[in-house]
C-alpha positions as a Markdown table, in Angstrom:
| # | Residue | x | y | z |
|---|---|---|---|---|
| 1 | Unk | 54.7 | -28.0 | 0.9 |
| 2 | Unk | 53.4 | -24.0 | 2.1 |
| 3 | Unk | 49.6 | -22.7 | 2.1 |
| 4 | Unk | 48.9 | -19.5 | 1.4 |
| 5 | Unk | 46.9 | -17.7 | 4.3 |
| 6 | Unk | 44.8 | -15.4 | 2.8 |
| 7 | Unk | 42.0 | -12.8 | 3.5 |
| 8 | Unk | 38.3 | -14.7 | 2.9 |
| 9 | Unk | 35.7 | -12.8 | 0.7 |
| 10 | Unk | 34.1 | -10.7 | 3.2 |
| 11 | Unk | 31.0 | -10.1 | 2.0 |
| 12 | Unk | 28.9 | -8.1 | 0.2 |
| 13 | Unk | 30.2 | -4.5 | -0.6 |
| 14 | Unk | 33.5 | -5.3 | 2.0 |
| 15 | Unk | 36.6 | -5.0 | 0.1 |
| 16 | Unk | 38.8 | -4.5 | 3.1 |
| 17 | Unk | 39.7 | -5.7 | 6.6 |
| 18 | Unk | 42.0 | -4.5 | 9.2 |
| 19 | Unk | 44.3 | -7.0 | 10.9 |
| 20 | Unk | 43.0 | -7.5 | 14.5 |
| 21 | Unk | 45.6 | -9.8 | 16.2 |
| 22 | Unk | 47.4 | -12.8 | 15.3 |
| 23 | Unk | 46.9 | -15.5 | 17.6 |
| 24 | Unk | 50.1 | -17.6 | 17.0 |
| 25 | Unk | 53.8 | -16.9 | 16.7 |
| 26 | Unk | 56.0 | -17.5 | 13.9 |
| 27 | Unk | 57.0 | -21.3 | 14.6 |
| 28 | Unk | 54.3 | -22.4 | 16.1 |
| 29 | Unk | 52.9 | -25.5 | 15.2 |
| 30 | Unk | 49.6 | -25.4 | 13.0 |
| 31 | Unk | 46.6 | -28.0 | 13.0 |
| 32 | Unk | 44.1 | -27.5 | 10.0 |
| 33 | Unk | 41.0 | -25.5 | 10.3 |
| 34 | Unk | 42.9 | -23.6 | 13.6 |
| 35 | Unk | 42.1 | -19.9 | 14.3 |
| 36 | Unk | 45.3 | -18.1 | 13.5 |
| 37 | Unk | 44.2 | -14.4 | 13.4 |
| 38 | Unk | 41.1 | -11.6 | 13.6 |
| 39 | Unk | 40.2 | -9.4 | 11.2 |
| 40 | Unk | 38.1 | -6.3 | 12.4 |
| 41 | Unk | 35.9 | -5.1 | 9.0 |
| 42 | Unk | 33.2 | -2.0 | 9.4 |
| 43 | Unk | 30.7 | -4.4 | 10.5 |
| 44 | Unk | 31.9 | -7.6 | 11.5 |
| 45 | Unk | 35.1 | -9.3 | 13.5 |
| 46 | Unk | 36.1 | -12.8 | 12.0 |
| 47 | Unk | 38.3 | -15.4 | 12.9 |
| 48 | Unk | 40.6 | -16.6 | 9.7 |
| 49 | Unk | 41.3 | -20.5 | 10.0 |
| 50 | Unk | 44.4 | -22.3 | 8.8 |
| 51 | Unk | 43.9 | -24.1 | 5.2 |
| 52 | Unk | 46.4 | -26.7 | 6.1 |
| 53 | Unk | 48.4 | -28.1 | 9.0 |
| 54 | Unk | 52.0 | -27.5 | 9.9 |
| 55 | Unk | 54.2 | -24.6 | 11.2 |
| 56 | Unk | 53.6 | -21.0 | 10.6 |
| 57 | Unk | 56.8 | -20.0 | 8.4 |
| 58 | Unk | 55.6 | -16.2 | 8.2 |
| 59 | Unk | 53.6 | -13.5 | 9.1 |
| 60 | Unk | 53.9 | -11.1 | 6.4 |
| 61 | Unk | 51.2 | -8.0 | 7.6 |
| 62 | Unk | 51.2 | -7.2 | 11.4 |
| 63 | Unk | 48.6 | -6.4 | 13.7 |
| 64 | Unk | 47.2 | -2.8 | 12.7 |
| 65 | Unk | 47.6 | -3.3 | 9.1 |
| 66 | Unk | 44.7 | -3.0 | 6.0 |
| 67 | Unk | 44.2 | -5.7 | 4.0 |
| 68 | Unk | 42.3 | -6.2 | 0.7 |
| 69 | Unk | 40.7 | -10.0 | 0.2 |
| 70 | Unk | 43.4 | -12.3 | -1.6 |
| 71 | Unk | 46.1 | -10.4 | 0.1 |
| 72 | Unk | 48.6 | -13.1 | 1.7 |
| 73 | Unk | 48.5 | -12.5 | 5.3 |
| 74 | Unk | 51.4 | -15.3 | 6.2 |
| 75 | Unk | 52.7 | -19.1 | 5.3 |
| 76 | Unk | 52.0 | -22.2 | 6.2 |
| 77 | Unk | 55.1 | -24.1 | 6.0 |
| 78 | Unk | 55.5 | -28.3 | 6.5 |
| 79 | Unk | 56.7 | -29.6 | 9.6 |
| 80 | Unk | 55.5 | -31.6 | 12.4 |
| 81 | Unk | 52.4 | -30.3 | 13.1 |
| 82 | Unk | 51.2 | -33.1 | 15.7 |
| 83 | Unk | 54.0 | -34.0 | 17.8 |
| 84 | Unk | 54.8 | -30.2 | 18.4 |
| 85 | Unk | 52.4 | -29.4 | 21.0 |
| 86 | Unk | 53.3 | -32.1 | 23.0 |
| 87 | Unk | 56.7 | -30.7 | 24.3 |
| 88 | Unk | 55.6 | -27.7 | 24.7 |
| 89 | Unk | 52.6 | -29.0 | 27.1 |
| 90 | Unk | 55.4 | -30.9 | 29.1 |
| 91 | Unk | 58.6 | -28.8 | 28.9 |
| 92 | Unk | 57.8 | -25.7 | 30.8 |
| 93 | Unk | 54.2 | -25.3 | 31.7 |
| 94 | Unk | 55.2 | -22.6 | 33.9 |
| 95 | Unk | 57.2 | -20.7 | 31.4 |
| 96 | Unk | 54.3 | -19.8 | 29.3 |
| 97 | Unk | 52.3 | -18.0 | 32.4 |
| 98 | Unk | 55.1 | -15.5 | 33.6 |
| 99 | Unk | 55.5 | -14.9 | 29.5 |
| 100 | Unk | 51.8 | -14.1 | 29.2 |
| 101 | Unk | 51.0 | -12.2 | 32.6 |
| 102 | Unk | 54.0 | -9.3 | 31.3 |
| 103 | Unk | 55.9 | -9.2 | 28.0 |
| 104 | Unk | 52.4 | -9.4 | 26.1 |
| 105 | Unk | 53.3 | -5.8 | 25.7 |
| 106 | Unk | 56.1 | -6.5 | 23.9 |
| 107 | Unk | 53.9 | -8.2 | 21.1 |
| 108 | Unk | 51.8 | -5.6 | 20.6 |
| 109 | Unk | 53.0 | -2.5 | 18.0 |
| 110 | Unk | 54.1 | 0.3 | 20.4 |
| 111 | Unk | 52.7 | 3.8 | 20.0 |
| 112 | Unk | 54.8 | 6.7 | 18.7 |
| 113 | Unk | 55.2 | 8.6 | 21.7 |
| 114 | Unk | 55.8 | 5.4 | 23.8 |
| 115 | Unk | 58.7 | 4.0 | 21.6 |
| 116 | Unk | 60.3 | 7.6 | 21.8 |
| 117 | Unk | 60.6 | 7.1 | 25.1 |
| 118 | Unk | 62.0 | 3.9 | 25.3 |
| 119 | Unk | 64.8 | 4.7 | 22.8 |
| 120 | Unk | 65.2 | 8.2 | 24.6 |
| 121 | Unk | 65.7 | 6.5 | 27.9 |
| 122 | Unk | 68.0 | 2.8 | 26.3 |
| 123 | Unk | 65.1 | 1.0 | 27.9 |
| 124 | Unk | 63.8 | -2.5 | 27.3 |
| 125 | Unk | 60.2 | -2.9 | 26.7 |
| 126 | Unk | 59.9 | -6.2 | 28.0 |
| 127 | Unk | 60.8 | -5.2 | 31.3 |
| 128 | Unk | 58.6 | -2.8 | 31.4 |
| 129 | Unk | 54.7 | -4.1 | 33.1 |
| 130 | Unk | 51.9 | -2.9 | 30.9 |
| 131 | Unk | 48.5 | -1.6 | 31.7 |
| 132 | Unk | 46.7 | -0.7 | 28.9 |
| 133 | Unk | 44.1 | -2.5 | 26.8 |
| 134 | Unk | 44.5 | -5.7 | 25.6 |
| 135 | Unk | 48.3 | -5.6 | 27.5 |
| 136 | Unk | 49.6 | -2.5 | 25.6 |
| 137 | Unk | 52.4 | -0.5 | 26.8 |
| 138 | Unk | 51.2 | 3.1 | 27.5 |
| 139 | Unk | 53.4 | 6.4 | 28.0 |
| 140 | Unk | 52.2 | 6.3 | 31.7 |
| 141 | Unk | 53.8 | 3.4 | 32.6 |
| 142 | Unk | 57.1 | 4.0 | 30.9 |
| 143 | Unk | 57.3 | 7.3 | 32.7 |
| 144 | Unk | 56.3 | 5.0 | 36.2 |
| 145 | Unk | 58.7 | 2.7 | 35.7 |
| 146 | Unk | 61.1 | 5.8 | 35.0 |
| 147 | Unk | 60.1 | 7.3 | 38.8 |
| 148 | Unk | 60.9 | 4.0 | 40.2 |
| 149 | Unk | 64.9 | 3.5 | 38.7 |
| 150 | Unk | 65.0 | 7.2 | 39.8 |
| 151 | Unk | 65.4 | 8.4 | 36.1 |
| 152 | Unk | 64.0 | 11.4 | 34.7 |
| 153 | Unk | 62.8 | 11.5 | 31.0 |
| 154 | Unk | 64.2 | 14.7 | 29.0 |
| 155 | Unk | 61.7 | 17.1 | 27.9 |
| 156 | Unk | 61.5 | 18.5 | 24.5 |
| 157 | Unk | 63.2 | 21.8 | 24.6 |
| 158 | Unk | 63.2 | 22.7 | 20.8 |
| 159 | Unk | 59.4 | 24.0 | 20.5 |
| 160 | Unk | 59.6 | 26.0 | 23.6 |
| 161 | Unk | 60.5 | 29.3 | 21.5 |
| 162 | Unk | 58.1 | 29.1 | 18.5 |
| 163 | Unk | 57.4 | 32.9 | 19.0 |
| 164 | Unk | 60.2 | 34.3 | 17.3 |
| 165 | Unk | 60.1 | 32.7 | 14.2 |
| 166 | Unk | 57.3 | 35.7 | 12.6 |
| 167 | Unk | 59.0 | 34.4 | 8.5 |
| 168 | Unk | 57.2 | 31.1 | 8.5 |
| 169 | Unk | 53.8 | 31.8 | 11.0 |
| 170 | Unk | 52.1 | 28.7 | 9.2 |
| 171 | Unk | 54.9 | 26.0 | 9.9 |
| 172 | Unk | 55.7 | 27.0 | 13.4 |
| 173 | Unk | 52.5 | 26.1 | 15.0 |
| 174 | Unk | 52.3 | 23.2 | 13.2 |
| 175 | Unk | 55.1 | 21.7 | 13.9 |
| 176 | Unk | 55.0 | 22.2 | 17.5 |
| 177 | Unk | 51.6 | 21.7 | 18.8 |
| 178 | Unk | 51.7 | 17.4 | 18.8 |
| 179 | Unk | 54.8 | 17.7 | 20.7 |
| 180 | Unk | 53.9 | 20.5 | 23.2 |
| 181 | Unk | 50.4 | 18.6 | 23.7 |
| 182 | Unk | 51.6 | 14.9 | 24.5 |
| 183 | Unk | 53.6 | 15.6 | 27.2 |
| 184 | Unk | 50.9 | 16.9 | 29.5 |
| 185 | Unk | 49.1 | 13.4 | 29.4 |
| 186 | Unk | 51.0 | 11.7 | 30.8 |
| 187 | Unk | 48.1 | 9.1 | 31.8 |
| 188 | Unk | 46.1 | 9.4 | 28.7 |
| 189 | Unk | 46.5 | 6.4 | 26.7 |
| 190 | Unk | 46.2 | 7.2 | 22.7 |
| 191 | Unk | 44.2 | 4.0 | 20.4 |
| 192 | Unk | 43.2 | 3.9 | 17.3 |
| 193 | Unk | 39.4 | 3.6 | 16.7 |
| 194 | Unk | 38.9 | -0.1 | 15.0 |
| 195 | Unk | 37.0 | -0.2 | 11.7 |
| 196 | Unk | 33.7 | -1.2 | 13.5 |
| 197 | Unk | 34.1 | 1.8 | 16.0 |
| 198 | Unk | 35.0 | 3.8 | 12.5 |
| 199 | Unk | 31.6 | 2.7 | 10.6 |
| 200 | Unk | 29.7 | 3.0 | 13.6 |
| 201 | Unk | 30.3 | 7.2 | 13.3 |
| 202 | Unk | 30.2 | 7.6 | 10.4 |
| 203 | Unk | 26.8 | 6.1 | 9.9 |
| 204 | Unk | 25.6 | 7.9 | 12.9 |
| 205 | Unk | 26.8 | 11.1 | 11.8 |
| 206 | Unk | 25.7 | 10.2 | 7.9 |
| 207 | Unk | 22.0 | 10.1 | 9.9 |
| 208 | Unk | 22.2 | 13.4 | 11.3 |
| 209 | Unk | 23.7 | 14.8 | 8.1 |
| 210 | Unk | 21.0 | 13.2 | 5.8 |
| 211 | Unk | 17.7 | 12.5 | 7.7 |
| 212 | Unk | 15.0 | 15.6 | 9.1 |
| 213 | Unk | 15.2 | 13.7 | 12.4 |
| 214 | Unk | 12.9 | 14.1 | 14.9 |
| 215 | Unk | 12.0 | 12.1 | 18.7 |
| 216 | Unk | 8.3 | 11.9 | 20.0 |
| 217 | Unk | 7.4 | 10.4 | 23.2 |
| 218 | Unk | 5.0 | 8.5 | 25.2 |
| 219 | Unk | 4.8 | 6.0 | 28.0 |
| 220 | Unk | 3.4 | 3.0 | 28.4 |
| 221 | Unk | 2.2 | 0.9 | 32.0 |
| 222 | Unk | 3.7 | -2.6 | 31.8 |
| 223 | Unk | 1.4 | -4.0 | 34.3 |
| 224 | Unk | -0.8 | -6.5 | 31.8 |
| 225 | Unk | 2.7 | -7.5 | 30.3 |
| 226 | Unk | 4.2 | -8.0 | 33.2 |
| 227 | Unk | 1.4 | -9.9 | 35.0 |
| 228 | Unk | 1.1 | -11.9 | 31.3 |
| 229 | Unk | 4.8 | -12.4 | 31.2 |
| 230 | Unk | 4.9 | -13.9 | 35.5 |
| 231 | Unk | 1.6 | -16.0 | 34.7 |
| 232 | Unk | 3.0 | -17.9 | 31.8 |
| 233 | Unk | 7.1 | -17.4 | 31.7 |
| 234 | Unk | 7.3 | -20.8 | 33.7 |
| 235 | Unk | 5.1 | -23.0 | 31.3 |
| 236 | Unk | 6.6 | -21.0 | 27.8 |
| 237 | Unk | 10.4 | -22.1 | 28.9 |
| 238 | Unk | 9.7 | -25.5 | 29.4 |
| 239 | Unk | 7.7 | -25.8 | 25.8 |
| 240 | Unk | 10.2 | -23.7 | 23.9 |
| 241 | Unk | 13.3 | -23.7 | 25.6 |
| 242 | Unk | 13.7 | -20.1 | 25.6 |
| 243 | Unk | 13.2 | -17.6 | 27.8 |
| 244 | Unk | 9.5 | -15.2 | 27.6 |
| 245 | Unk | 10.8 | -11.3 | 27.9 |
| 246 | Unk | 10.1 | -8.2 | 27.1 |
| 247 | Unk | 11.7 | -8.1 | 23.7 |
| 248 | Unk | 9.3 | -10.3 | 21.8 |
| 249 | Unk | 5.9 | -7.6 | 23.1 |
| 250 | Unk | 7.6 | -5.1 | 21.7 |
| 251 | Unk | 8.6 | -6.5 | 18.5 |
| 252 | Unk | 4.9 | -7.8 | 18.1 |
| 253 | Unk | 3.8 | -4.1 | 18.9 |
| 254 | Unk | 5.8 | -2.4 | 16.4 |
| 255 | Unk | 4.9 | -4.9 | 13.6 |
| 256 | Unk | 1.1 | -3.9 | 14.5 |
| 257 | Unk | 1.8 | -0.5 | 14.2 |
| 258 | Unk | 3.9 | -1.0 | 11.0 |
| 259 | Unk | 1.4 | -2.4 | 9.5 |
| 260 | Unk | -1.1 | 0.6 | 10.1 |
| 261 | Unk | 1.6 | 3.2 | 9.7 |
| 262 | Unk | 3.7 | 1.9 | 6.3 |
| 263 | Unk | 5.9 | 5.5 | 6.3 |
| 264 | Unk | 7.6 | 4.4 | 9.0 |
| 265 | Unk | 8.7 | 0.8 | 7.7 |
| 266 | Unk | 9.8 | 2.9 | 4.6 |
| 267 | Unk | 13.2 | 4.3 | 3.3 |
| 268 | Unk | 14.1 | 7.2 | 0.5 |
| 269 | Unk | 15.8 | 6.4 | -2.3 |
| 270 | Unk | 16.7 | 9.4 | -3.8 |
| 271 | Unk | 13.5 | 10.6 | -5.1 |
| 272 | Unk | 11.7 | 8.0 | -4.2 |
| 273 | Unk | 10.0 | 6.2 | -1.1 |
| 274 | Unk | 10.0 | 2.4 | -1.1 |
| 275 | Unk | 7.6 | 1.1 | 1.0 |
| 276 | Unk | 8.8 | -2.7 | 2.3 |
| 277 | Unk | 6.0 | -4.8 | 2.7 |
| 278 | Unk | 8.5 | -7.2 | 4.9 |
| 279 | Unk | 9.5 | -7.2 | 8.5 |
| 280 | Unk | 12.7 | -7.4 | 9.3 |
| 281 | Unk | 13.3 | -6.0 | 12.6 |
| 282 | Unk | 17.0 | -4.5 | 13.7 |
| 283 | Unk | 17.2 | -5.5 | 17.8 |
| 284 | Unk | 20.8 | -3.1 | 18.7 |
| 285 | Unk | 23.1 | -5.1 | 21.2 |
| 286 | Unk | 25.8 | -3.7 | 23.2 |
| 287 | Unk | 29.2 | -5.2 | 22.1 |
| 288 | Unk | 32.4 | -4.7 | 23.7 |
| 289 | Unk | 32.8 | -3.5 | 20.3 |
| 290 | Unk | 30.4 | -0.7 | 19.8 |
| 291 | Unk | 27.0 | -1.0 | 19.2 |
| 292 | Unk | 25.5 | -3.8 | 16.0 |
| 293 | Unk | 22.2 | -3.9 | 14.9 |
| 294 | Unk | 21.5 | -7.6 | 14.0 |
| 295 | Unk | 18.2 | -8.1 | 11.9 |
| 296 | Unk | 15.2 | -10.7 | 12.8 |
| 297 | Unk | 14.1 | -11.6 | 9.4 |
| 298 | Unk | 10.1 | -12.1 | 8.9 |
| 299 | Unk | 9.7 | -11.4 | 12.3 |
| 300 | Unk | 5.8 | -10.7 | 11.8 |
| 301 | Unk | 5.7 | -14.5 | 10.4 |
| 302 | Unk | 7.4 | -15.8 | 13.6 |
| 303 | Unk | 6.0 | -16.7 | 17.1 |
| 304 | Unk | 6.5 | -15.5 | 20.4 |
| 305 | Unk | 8.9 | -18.0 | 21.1 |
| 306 | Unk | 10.6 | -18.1 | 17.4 |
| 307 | Unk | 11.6 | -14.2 | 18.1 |
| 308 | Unk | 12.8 | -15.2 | 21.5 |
| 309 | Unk | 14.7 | -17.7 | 20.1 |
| 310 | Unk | 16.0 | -15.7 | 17.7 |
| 311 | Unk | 17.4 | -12.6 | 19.4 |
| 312 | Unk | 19.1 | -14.7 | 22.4 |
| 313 | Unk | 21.1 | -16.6 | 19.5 |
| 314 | Unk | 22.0 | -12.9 | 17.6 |
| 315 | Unk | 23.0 | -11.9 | 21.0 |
| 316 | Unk | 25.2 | -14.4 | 22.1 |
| 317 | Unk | 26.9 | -14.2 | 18.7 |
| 318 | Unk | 27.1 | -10.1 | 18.7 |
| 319 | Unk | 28.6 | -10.8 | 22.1 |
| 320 | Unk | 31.6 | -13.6 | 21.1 |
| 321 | Unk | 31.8 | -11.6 | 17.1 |
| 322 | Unk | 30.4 | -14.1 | 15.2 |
| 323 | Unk | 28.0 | -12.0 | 13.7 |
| 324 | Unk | 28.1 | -12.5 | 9.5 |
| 325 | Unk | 27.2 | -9.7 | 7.4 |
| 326 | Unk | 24.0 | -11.3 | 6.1 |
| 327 | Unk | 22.7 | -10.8 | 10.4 |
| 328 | Unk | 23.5 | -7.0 | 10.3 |
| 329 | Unk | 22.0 | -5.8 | 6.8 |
| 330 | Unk | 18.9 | -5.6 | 5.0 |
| 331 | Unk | 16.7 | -3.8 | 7.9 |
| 332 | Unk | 13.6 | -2.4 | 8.2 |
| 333 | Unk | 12.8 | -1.0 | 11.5 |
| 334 | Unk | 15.0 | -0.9 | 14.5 |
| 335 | Unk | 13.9 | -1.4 | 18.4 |
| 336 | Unk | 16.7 | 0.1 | 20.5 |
| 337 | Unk | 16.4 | -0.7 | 24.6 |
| 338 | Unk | 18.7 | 1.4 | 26.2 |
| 339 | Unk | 16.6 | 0.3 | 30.1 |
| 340 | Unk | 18.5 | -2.3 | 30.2 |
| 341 | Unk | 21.4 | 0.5 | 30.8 |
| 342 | Unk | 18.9 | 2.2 | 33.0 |
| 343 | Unk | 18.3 | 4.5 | 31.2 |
| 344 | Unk | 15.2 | 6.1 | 31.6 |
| 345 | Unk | 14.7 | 8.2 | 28.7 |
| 346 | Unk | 17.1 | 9.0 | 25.6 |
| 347 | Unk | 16.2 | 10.2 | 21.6 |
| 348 | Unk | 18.0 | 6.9 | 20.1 |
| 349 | Unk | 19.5 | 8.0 | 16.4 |
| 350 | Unk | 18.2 | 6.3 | 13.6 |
| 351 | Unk | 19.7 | 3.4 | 11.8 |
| 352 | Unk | 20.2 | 4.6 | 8.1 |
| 353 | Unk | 18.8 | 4.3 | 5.6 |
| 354 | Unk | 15.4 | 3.3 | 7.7 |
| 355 | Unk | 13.1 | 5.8 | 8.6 |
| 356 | Unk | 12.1 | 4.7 | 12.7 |
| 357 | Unk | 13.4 | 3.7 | 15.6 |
| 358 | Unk | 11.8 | 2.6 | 18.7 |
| 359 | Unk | 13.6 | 3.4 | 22.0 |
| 360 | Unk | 12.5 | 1.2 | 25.0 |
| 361 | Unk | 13.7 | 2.5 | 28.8 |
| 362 | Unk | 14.0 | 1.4 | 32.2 |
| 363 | Unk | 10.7 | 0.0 | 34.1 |
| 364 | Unk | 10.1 | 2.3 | 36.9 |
| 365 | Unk | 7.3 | 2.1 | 39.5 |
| 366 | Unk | 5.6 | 6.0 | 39.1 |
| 367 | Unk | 2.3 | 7.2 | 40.4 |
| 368 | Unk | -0.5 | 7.8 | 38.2 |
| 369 | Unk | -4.1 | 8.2 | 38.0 |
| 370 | Unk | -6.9 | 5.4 | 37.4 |
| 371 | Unk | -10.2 | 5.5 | 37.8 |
| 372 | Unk | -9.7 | 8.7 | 40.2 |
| 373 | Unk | -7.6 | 6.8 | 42.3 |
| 374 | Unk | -3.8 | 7.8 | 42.8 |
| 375 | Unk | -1.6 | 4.4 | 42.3 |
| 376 | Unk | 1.9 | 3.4 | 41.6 |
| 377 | Unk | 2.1 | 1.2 | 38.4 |
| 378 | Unk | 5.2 | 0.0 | 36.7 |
| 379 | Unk | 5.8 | 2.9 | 33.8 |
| 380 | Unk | 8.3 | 2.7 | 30.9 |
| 381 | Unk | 9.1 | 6.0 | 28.8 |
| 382 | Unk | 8.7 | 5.2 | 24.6 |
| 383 | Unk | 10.6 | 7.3 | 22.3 |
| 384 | Unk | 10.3 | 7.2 | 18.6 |
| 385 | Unk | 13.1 | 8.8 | 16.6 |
| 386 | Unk | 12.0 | 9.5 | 13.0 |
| 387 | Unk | 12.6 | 11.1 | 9.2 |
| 388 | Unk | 10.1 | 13.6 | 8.9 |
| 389 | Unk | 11.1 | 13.4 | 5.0 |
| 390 | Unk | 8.8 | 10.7 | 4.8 |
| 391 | Unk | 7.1 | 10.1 | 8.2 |
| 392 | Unk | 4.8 | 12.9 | 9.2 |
| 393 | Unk | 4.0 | 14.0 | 13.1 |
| 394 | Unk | 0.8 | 12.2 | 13.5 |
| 395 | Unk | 1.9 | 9.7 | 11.7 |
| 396 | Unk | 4.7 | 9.6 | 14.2 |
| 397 | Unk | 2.1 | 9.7 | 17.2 |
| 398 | Unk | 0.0 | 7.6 | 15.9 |
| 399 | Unk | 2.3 | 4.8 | 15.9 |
| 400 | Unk | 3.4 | 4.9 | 19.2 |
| 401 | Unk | 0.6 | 5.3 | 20.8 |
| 402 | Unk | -0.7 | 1.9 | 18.7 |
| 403 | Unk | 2.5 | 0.5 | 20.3 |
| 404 | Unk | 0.9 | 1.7 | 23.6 |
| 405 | Unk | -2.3 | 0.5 | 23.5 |
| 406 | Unk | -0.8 | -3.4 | 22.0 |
| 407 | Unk | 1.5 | -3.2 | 25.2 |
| 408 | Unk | -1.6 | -2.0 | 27.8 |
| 409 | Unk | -3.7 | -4.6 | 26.0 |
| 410 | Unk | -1.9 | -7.8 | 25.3 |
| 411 | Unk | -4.7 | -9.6 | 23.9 |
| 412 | Unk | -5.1 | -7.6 | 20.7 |
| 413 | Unk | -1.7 | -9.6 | 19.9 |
| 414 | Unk | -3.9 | -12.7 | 19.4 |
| 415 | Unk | -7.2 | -11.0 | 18.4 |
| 416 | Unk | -5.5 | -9.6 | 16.0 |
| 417 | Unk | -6.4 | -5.6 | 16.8 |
């Protein structure tokens, strides 16, 4: 009897996914609850896992494709599920590696320009050694591969007179522009942004389109943090089991200074500003995928160690995409710490539809002046990117600098200043 593989709900206000890859064959054999594909939505990458056991029968929508939930991606059809895999362990177990190290290109759905050339030239794209990502075939190394049989590809000849052709001015150019343009890259590999990449700019963009954003900065000396965080990072591991860093001061801080400064917790709603008496603090991690922003709910309700906790599990799951949608929505404020780039100062963009965003940078040792006395202490640059719809300049200032003086003065955290 055949299952049905179909797209999962995908949560809240997601109606559509984009096929990532498939990661089986048609015929290969199929144990129950088994990855058999990716789907790439605007915020999230998820696996979908096989309803039954047996042989996939069919894939019906390739790798590339847009899918609504409920569509029917392939079939599940009976056969011997378990004693497949065995064979195929002892048959060839070499056969699988020279497969995987060079065809994988031939898998993957070849670009326009690339399969042009193939067909141009009566080539075979499995011979051919890829080098692009994820083992796609690129127009570079068709063209190498081209140079080494001692072939020459034929250039298009056709748009090389669009000049005299003054009846039909709008048409000429174009027609010929694509195809006068690809040939002079020859190593520039064309890829099609994924859905995350795609939500990703346009919320950025949507920020700068909607919000009266503005950046002010200040800097903050680490030393009482840092001497705090050496003292006791030994002893707070082995109680919680979690690493003491940086992240959790700074989280602390900006709750302190939300607290004072509610504006900046806040977010318009048309006419309207809804101040959030909640925390829920965006920390943005650094995917292969582009940048998420998942949310640490009630973090002014959680300890030291609860928000450590917390963000090393978000960002082990931002980093292997098993983020759910419930982890990236519903924030209030967003900490952004491009230092660990190296970066020593930026204007981070905010996170719509919240109103602030704290921008952390790289510690760097940097004279200054105490008590008269010319020292080197360990400085990091604080930039707070804000709506100036609904957060006002000093209000603005005013924050960070409470930020500043929570960070300088680590024991307000448990006095309660």
């Amino acid at each position: 009897m055949s299952a049905n593989i179909v797209v999962p709900a995908l949560g809240e206000s997601v109606t559509e996914a984009t096929v990532a890859k498939w990661m089986k064959s048609v015929g290969d054999p199929i144990k129950v609850d088994e990855p058999l594909l990716e789907l790439e939505t605007d915020k999230v990458t998820l696996e979908v896992f096989a309803p039954a056991a047996g042989t996939l029968s069919e894939i019906r929508v390739d790798a590339g494709s847009t899918v609504e939930v409920g569509a029917v991606l392939g079939v599940i059809g009976d056969g011997a599920a378990a004693p497949a895999p065995k064979p195929a362990a002892t048959e060839a177990p070499k056969a699988p590696a020279k497969e995987a190290a060079k065809p994988a290109a031939a898998a993957e759905p070849l670009a326009p320009a690339v399969r042009k050339l193939i067909e141009e030239n009566n080539l075979d794209a499995k011979e051919i050694a890829a080098s692009g990502k994820d083992g796609r075939l690129t127009k570079g190394d068709v063209l190498a591969f081209l140079e080494a049989r001692g072939k020459t590809t034929i250039a298009p000849v056709a748009p090389t007179t669009p000049a005299p052709t003054p009846a039909a001015p709008p048409a000429a150019p174009s027609a010929p522009a694509p195809a006068v343009a690809r040939p002079a890259g020859a190593r520039e590999e064309r890829v099609r942004m994924t859905r995350l990449r795609k939500r990703i700019a346009e919320r950025l963009k949507q920020a700068q389109n909607t919000a009266a954003m503005l950046t002010t900065f200040n800097e903050v000396d680490m030393s009482n943090v840092m001497a705090l965080r050496n003292l006791h990072k030994d002893a707070f591991e082995k109680k919680h089991g979690v690493k003491l860093g940086f992240m959790s001061f700074f989280v602390k801080a900006a709750i302190v200074a939300l607290k004072e400064i509610p504006a900046v917790n806040g977010e318009i709603d048309g006419e309207d500003i809804v101040y959030k008496n909640h925390y829920d603090v965006g920390v943005a991690v650094g995917t292969e995928q582009g940048l998420v922003v998942p949310v640490v709910r009630d973090a002014d309700q959680l300890t030291f160690a609860a928000i450590e906790a917390k963000i090393t599990e978000l960002g082990r799951k931002a980093r292997d995409g098993k983020l759910t949608i419930e982890e990236l929505t519903g924030g209030t404020f967003t900490i952004s710490n491009g230092g660990v780039y190296g970066s020593l100062l930026s204007t981070p963009i905010l996170n719509a539809p919240q109103s602030g965003i704290l921008g952390m940078h790289r510690i760097e040792e940097r004279p200054v002046v105490r008590n008269g006395q010319i020292v080197a202490r360990p400085m990091m640059n604080l930039a707070l990117s804000y709506d100036h719809r609904i957060v006002d300049g000093k209000d603005a200032v005013t924050f960070l600098v409470r930020v500043k003086e929570c960070l300088e003065d680590p024991q307000r955290f448990v006095l309660e200043l």
